[in-house]
N, C-alpha and C positions, 0 to 999 in steps of 0.2 A: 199747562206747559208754558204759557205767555206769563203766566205770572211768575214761574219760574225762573225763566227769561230776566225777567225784569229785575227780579230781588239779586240777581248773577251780577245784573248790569252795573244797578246801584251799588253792590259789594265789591265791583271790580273797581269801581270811579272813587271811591270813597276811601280803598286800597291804593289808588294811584296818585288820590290827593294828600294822602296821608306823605306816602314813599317822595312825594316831589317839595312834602312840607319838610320831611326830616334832610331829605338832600338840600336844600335851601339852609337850614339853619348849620346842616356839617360844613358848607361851603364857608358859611358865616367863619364858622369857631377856624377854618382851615387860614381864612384871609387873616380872622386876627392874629393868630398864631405864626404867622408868617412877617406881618408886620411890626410884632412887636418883636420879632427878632433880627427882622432888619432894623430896629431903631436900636437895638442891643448893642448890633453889631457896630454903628455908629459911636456910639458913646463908649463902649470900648477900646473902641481904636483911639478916639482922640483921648483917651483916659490914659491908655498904653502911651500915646505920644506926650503928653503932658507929664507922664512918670519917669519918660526916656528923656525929656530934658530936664527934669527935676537932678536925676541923677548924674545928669553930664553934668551940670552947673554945680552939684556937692563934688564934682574930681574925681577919686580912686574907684568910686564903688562901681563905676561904669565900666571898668577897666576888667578887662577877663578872668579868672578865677589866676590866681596864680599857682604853677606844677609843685606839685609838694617835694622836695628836697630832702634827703637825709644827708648830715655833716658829722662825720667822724672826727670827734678833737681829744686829744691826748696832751697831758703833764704830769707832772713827776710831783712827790707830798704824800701827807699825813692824813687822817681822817678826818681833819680839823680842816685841814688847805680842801678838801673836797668839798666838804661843805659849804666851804665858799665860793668856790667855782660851780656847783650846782643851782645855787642863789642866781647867781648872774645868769648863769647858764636858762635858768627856768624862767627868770622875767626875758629872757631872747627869744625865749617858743611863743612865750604870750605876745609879744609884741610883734611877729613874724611865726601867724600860724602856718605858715607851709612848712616851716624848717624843725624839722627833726633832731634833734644834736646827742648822737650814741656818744657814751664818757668812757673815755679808757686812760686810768691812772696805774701809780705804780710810787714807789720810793723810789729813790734818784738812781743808787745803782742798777735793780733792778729796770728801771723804765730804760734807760739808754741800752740796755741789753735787749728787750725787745722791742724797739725800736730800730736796732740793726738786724736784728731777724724780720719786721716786717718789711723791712727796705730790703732785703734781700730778698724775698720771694713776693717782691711787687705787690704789696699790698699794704701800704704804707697809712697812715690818718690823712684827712684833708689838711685838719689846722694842727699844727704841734707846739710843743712847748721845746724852743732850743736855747739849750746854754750857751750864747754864743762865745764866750772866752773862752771855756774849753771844748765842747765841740763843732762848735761855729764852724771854723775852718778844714777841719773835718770832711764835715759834712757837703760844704760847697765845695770841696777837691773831688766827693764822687760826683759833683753832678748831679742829687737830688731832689735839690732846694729850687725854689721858681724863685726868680728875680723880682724885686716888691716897686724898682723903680719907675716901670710904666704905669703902676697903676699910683705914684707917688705923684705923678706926673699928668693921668687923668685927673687925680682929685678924688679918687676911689677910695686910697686910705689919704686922710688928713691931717698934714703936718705943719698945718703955719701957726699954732699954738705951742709948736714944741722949744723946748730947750736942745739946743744945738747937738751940744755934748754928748746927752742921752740919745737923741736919735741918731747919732753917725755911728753908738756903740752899737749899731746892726749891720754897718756895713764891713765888707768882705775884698781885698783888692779891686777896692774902687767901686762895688756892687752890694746894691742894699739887699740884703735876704733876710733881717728878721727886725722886727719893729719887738720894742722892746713894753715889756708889762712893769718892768718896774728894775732899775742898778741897785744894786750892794756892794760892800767889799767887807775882807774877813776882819772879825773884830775878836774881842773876849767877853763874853758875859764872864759874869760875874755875883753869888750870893754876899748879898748884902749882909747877912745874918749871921752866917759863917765868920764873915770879916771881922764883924765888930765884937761877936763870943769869942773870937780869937785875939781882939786887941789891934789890929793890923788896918792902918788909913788904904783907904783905896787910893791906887796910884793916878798921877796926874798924867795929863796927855801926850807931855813930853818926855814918858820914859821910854831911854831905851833899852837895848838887850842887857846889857851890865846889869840895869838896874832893874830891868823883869825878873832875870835870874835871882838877885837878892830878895823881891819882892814875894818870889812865891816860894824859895826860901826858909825866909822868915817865917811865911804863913802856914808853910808844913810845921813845920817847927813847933807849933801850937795848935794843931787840928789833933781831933781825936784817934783813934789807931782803927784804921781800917780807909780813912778817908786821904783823899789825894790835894793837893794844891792846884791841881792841873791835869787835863788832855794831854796826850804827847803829841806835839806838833810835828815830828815826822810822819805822822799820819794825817795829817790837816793835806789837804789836796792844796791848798792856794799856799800856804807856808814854801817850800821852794822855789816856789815863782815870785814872790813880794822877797824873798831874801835875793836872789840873783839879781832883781831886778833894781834892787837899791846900792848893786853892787853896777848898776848900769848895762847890764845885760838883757837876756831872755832865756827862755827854754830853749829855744830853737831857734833859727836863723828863718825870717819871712815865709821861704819858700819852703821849709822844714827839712832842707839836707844837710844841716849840720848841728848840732849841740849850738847853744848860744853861750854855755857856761865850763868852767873850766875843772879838774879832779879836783884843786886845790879848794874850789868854793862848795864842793859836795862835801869833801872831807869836813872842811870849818862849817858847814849845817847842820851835818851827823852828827861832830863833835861836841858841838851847842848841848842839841837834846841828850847825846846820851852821856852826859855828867849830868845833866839834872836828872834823869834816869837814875843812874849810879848811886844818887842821893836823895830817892824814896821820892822825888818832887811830883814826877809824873805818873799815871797810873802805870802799871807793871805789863808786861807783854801780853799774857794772859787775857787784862781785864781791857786792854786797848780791842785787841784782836775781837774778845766778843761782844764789845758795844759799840763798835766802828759804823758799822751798816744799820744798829738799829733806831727807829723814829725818835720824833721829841719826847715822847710819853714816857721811852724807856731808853734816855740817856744817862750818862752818867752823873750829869748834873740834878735833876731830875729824880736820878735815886737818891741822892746823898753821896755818893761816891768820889764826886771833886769838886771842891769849892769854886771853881772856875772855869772854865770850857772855851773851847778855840773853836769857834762858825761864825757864820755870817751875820751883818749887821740886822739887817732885815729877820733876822728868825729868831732873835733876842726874845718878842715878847709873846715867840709862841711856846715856851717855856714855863711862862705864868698862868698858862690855861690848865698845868699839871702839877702846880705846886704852890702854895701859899707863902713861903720865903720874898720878901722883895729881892729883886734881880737890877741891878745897873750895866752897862757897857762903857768898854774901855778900847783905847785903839790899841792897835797890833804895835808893838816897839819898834822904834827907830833904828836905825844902822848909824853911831855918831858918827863911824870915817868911810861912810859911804858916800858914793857919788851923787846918789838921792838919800837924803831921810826916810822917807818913805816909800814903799814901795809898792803899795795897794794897788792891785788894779781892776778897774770899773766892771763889774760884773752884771752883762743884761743879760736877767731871765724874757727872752722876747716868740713872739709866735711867728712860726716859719710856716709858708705853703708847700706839700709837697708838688714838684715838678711835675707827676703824672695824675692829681686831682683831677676827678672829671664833673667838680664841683668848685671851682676856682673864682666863680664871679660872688659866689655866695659866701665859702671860707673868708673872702675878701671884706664881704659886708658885715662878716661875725667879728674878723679883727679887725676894722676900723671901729665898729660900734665899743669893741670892749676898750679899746685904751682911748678911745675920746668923749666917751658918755661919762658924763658927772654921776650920773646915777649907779652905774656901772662901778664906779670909782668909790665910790662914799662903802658900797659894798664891799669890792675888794681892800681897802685902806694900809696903802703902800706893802699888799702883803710879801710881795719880791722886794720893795725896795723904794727907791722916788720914779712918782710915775714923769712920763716924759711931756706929755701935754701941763703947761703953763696954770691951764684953768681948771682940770683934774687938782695940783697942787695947793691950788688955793681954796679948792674946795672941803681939799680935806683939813686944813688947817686948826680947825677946832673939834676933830674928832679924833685925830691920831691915835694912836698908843702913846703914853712920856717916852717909851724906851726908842720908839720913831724918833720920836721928838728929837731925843739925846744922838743917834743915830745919824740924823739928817746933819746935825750940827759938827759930829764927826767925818761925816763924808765931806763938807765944806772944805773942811778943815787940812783934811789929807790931799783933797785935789789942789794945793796950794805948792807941795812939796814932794810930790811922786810924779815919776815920769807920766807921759800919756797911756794912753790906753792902747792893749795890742792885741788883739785876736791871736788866741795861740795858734799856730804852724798847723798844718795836718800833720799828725805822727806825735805831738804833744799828750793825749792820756794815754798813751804807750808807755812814754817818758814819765809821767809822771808814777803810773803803774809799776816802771819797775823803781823809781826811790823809794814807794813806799815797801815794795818785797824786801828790797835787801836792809829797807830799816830796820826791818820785821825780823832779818835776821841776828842784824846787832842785839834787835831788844831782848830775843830768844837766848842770847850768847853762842848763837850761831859762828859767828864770823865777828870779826874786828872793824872798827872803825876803817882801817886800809882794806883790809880785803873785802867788804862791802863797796867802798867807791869801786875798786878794780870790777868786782862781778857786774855790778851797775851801770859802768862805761862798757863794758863788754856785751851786756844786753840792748844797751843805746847801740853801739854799733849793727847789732844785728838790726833791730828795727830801724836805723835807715838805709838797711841793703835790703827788707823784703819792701821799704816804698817804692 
């Protein structure tokens, strides 16, 4: 029983020295385990602080995550103009990953048509594309448009590279609202090819209506049968206003409650086109009526259908993207016993804010970057027109299109001998809308040269009793 005892004793001491040896070395691994993560914890932190001024001393990256933004931007164009706005548009995501940029386009007539339906049921784009000569004034008579000159004024958009000219054509009775992407005014392209299978010199820059009329003329006179010398320019939208205007008038009176022009001068505009009408020069009512609204791709010119076409300067060489004929431009014809020769007036295609954007500071930062970024610029290449910044212009000087080229040299040329520039009236594409209806009816043989002015002043009237 004692030895019993004893083998207990020894088994217990042996167990106890065991349990005190294993508890001593858990202690061990416990302390190290502890220590090594207090010195962890050490060099972390100063590793965190050493990375937290790392990053303060590199600038932006320190700076908070910036809130992602989405910018709704709209303009008017072709599937050709989109893809160039998309270009630009896609290096602005990259370069500014928070901002989102949803694209809603449209052809010209169609987009300003839903553009006043979105502005009618408040829900308008943030950035737009606005015509300022024709709906410019419009536009800021409802109330709209946000005012661009405080922030012309922070330094938000950037205007000390600009040419004078082109930036004032955004201003509205004394108030900037659209910063311009690039001026045009209405020209004649013109197939090269045509001309000279015809025999017919291209006219020089000094002619005027006398001698436009002989000019295309002539050139009917020797086209094939089915083919036209010309667009009928009572359907040209800027055509009545470059005629009145060189008769030293407007469409409308500043404030847009009066007519600026007289029956006598609507009759001698009618008169113009419809003898050359009369004598096979222009295309025929029919073919006006259904190629009026549609794209470059499928104008008239474009088809084969008229050796020469009435649009703008700027959209001359988007014509050559759809057809292999070389294209030249020629100016619009003089008025010899007008008050002005010329009567072109400066068209900015420029980007407007709407009023109730709840993205203003950022639409801001999209149109300042697009018309003062070189890179920006080299991409779009004067596709409205001449851009307004200085160093945009220079940039692009060995990349143009020729027909730019030729263009630019025309645009010079006419701001020498046309009045200034005038923001049409509000009530102006009303006015304009109905010369081209009652054209429409001459060209139809509707109605007479007289009783078209008569219907025409009579619908003038009405629309300035429902402003």
């Amino acid at each position: 029983m004692a030895e019993f005892r004893y083998i207990f004793f020894v088994k217990e001491e042996l167990n106890l020295k065991r349990t005190r040896k294993w508890a001593a070395l858990l202690v061990a691994v416990l302390m190290f385990i502890l220590t090594a993560c207090g010195g962890s914890s050490k060099n972390e932190s100063a590793s965190s602080n050493n990375s937290s001024n790392n990053k303060s001393s590199q600038g932006s990256s320190s700076q908070p995550e910036q809130q992602q933004v989405t910018l709704r931007v709209a303009w008017w164009g072709n599937e050709s103009r989109a893809k160039i706005y998309n270009e630009i548009f896609d290096l602005y995501e990259q370069l500014n990953p928070h901002v989102k940029i949803v694209r809603e386009t449209a052809n010209y007539n169609d987009y300003y048509t839903k553009l006043a339906a979105q502005f009618a049921g408040s829900n308008p784009p943030d950035l737009l594309g606005m015509h300022m000569l024709n709906y410019g004034g419009d536009y800021v008579a409802r109330g709209v448009l946000e005012p661009l000159d405080p922030y012309i004024e922070s330094g938000a958009i950037q205007t000390a590279d600009w040419d004078t000219a082109i930036l004032e054509s955004g201003r509205v009775d004394g108030t900037m609202y659209g910063i311009s992407k690039g001026v045009t005014f209405t020209s004649i392209v013109v197939n090269k090819k045509m001309l000279a299978e015809a025999g017919v010199s291209l006219p020089d820059h000094t002619m005027n209506y006398e001698e436009y009329a002989q000019f295309v003329r002539e050139l009917q006179s020797k086209l094939p049968e089915g083919v036209y010398a010309s667009s009928d320019g009572i359907q040209w939208e800027h055509a009545i206003d470059t005629w009145v205007r060189q008769k030293g008038k407007n469409l409308m009176s500043p404030d847009g409650s009066q007519i600026g022009f007289t029956k006598e001068d609507l009759k001698a505009f009618y008169q113009y086109w419809y003898e050359l009408a009369q004598d096979g020069v222009v295309t025929p009512a029919a073919i006006t009526a259904e190629y009026k609204n549609q794209p470059q791709e499928n104008s008239t010119l474009v088809k084969g259908i008229t050796a020469t076409l009435i649009t703008n300067l700027n959209q001359a060489k988007i014509y050559t993207n759809y057809m292999e004929d070389e294209l030249d431009v020629i100016r619009w014809p003089l008025m010899a016993d007008g008050v002005y020769k010329g009567g072109e007036n400066l068209q900015s295609s420029a980007w407007s804010i709407s009023k109730t954007s709840k993205n203003k500071e950022e639409a801001v930062k999209l149109l300042n970057w697009f018309v003062n970024d070189v890179e920006a610029g080299k991409i779009f290449k004067a596709e409205l027109g001449i851009p307004g910044n200085l160093k945009v212009q220079e940039a692009l000087k060995d990349i143009l299109h020729p027909l730019d080229v030729k263009g630019f040299e025309l645009q010079a040329e006419a701001s020498k001998d046309a009045p200034s520039v005038m923001v049409r009236a509000p009530g102006s594409p009303q006015v304009i809308q109905a010369v081209f209806s009652f054209g429409e009816q001459i060209a139809f043989g509707r109605m007479s040269v007289d009783e078209a002015v008569e219907g025409a002043f009579a619908e003038f009237e009405r629309i300035l009793q429902t402003r």
